[in-house]
C-alpha positions in Angstrom: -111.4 -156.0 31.0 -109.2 -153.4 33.1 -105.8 -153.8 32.4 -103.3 -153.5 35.0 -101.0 -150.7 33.9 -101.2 -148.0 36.8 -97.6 -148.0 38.9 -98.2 -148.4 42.6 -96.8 -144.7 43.1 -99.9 -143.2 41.0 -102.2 -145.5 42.7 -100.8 -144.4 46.3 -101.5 -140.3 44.6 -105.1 -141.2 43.6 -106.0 -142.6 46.7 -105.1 -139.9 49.0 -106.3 -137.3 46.6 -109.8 -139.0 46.7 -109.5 -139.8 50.5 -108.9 -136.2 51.3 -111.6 -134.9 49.4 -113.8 -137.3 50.8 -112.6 -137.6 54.7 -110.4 -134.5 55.0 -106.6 -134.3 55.5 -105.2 -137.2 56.6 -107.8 -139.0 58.4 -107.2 -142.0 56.0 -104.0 -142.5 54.2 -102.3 -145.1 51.5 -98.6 -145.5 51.5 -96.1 -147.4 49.5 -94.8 -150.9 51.8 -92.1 -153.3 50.5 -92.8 -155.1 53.2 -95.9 -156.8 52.2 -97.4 -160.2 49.9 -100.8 -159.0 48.7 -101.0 -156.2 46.4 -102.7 -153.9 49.2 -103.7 -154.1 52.7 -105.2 -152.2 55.2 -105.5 -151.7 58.8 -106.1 -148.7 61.3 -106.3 -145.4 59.2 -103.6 -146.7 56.1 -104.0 -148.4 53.3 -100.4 -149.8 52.6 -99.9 -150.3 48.7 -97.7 -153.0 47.5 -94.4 -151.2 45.7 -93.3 -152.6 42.2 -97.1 -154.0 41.9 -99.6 -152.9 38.9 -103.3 -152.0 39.3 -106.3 -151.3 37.3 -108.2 -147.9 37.5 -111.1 -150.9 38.8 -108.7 -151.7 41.7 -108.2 -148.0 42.8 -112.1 -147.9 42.9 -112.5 -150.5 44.7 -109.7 -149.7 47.2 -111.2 -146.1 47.4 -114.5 -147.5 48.3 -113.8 -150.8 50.3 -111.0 -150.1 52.0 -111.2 -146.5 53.0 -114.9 -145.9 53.0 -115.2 -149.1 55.0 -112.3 -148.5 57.3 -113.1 -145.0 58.7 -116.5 -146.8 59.2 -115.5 -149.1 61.4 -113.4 -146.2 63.6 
């Protein structure tokens, strides 16, 4: 199993250290919300990351690939 113990701070660090090695400076970028229901979300060039939530190093993974590969895909 992957356990959920990464804060939603470190997971907002991974991401963007990943997305800019991948995309470049800031052409895709995750952001703490408070503002939000699901764990993560994504729309236009952000991936906004639920504050107070916990995550798996599978979830970053996936978020890396699905949500950021995919978005600046679709752009």
């Amino acid at each position: 199993m992957y356990p959920e113990n990464i804060p939603a701070e470190q997971v907002v660090d991974a991401l963007n250290s990943r997305f800019t090695q991948y995309f470049g400076e800031k052409k895709v970028l995750a952001k703490l919300s408070d503002g939000i229901v699901a764990d993560a979300a994504a729309g236009g060039d952000k991936i906004k990351i639920r504050q107070g939530a916990m995550f798996s190093t599978r979830d970053i993974d996936l978020y890396e690939v699905h949500e950021g590969w995919c978005m600046s895909a679709r752009r």
